[in-house]
C-alpha positions as CSV (number, residue, x, y, z in Angstrom):
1,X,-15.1,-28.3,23.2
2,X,-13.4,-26.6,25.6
3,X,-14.2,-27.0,29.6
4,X,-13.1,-24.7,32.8
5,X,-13.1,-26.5,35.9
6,X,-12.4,-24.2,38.9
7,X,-10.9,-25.6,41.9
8,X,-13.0,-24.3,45.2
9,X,-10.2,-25.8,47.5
10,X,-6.9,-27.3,47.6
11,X,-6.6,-31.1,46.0
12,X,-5.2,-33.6,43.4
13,X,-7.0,-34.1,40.2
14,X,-6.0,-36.8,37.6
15,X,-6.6,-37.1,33.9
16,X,-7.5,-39.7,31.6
17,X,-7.8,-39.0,28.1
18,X,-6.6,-39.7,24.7
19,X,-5.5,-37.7,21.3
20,X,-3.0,-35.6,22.6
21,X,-0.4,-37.1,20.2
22,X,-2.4,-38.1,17.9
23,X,-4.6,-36.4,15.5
24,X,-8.4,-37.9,14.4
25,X,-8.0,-38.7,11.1
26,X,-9.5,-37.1,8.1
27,X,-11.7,-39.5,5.8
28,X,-11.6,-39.2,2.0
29,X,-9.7,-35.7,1.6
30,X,-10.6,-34.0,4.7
31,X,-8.2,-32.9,7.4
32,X,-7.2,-34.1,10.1
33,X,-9.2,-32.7,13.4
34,X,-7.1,-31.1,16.2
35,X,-5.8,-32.9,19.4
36,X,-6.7,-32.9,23.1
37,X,-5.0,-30.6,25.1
38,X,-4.8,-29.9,28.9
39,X,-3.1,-27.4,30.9
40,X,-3.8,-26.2,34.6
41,X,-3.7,-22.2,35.2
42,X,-2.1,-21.5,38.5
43,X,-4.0,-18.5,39.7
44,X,-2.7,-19.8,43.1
45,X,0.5,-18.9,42.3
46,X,-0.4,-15.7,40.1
47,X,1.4,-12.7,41.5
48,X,0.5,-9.3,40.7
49,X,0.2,-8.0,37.6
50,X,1.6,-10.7,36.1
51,X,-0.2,-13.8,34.2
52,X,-0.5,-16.9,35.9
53,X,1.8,-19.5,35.6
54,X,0.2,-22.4,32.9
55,X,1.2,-26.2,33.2
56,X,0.6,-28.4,30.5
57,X,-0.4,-31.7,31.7
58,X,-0.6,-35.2,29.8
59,X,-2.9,-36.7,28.4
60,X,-3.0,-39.4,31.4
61,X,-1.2,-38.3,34.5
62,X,-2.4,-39.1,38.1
63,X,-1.8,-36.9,41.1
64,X,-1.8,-33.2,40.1
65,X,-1.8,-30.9,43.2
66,X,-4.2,-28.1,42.4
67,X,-4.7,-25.0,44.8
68,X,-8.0,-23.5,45.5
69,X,-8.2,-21.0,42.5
70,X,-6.0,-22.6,40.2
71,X,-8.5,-23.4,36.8
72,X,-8.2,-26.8,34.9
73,X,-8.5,-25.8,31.2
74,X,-10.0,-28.9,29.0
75,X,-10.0,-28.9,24.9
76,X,-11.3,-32.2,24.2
77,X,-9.9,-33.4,20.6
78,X,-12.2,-32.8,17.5
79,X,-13.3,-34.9,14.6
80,X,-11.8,-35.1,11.4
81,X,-13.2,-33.9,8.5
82,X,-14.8,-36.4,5.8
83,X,-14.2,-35.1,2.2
84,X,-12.8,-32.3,0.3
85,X,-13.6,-29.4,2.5
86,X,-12.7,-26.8,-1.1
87,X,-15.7,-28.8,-2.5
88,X,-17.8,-28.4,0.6
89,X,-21.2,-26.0,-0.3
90,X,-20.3,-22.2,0.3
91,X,-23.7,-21.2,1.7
92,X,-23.9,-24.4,4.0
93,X,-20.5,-23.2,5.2
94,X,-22.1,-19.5,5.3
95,X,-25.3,-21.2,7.2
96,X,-23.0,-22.3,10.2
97,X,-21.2,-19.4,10.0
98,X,-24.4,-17.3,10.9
99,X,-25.4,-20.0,13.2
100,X,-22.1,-20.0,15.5
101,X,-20.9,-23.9,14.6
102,X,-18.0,-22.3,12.4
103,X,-16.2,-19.0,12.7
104,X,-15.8,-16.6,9.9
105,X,-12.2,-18.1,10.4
106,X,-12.8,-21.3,10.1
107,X,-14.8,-20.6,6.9
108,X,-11.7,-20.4,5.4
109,X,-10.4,-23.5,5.8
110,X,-13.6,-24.5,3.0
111,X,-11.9,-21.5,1.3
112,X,-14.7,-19.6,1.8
113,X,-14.8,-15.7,2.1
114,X,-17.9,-14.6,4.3
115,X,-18.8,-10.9,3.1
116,X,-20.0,-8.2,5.5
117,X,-23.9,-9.3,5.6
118,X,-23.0,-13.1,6.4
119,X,-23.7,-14.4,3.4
120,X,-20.8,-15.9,0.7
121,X,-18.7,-13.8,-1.0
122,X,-18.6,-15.0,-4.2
123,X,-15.6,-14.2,-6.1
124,X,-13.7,-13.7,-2.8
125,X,-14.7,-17.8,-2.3
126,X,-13.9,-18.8,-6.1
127,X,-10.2,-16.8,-5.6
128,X,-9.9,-18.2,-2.2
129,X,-10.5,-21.5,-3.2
130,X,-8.4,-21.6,-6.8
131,X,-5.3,-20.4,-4.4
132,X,-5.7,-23.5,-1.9
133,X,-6.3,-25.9,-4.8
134,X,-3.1,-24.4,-6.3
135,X,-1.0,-24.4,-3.4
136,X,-2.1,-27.9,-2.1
137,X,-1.8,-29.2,-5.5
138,X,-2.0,-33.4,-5.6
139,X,-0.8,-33.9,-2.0
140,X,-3.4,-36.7,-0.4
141,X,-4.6,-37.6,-3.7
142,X,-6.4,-40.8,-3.3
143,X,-5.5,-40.8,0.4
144,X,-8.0,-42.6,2.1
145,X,-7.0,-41.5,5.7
146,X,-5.1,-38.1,6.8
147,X,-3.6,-38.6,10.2
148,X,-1.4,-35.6,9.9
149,X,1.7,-37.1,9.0
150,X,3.4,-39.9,9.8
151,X,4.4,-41.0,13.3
152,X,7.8,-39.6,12.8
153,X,6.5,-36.2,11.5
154,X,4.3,-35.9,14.5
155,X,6.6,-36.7,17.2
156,X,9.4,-34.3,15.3
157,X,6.2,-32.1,15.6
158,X,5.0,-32.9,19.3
159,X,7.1,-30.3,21.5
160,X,6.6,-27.4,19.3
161,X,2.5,-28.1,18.8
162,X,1.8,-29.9,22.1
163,X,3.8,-28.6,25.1
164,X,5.1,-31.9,25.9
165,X,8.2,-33.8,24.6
166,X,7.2,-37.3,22.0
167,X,6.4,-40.4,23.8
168,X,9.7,-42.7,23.7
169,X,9.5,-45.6,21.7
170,X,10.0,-49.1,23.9
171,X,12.7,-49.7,21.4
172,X,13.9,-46.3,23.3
173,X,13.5,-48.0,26.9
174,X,16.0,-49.5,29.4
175,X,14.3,-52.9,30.0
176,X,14.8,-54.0,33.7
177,X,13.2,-56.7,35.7
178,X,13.0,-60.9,35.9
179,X,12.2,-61.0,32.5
180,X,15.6,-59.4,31.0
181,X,17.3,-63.3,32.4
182,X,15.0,-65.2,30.2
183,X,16.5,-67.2,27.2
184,X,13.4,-66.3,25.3
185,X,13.5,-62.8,26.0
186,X,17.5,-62.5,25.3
187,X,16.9,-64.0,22.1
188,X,14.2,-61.9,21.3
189,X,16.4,-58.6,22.3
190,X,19.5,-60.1,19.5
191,X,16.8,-60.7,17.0
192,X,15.6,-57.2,17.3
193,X,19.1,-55.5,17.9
194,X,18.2,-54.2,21.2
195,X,21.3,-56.1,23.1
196,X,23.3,-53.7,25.0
């Protein structure tokens, strides 16, 4: 779902949200759904005949200034999908289609072809298909989950298909404070081989 909020005067605004990193899982063969994003349009700062400056925010950040004019833009994350989507039914899949919940587009990721009337193309869908099949081959087999990759893969990933750099690990982390003096805790630091 996507969401425009347009700012009617200046402000801060602060965000609270999750699945940016992150993908909702796919279930039984299905795909993985597509993160959260957020970014604010600065038409504040627009000058003329140029676009208008776009900041990508996080997925929980606290004090963004916002101009009157600038535009929050909200995609809220989507589910995964449950189940083969290559063995999903054509005409359902040609049903939402014609009733806006799926673009022709996104017929193809069921690897079906929607011909010129709306309706299923049949040997487009049964070529379409036999290609995915081929190319995705045994990959997921008898994968329960899909969280689109592992946690490595997505944060190799993260820059490239978020905007924002991967969260640091608190393995990655200076740790500072009171508790850094503690036997317990300086024991705990060898153990893991995080002594400096």
């Amino acid at each position: 779902m996507r969401i425009h909020w347009h700012f009617l005067s200046p402000g801060s605004i602060s965000l609270h949200d999750d699945r940016w990193l992150s993908k909702p899982w796919g279930v039984l063969g299905g795909s993985p759904g597509a993160r959260s994003h957020k970014t604010v349009v600065r038409y504040s700062a627009a000058k003329e005949g140029e676009d208008p400056p776009r900041v990508v925010c996080g997925s929980k950040q606290d004090r963004i200034k916002v101009e009157k004019g600038d535009v929050l833009e909200w995609v809220t994350w989507g589910g995964g999908g449950w189940g083969d989507p290559l063995s999903r039914d054509a005409g359902l899949v040609a049903r939402e289609v014609k009733k806006g919940l799926v673009s022709r587009r996104g017929a193809g990721r069921y690897g079906v072809v929607i011909g010129g009337d709306g309706g299923v193309d049949g040997e487009g869908t049964e070529k379409l298909r036999g290609e995915m099949r081929k190319e995705k081959g045994d990959a997921g087999e008898g994968e329960v989950f899909n969280r689109g990759g592992t946690w490595e893969e997505l944060k190799a990933r993260c820059l490239q298909e978020t905007g924002l750099p991967p969260p640091k690990s608190p393995r990655e982390l200076q740790f500072r404070g009171p508790m850094t003096g503690l036997p317990y805790f300086k024991e705990w630091q060898k153990s893991q081989g995080l002594q400096t």
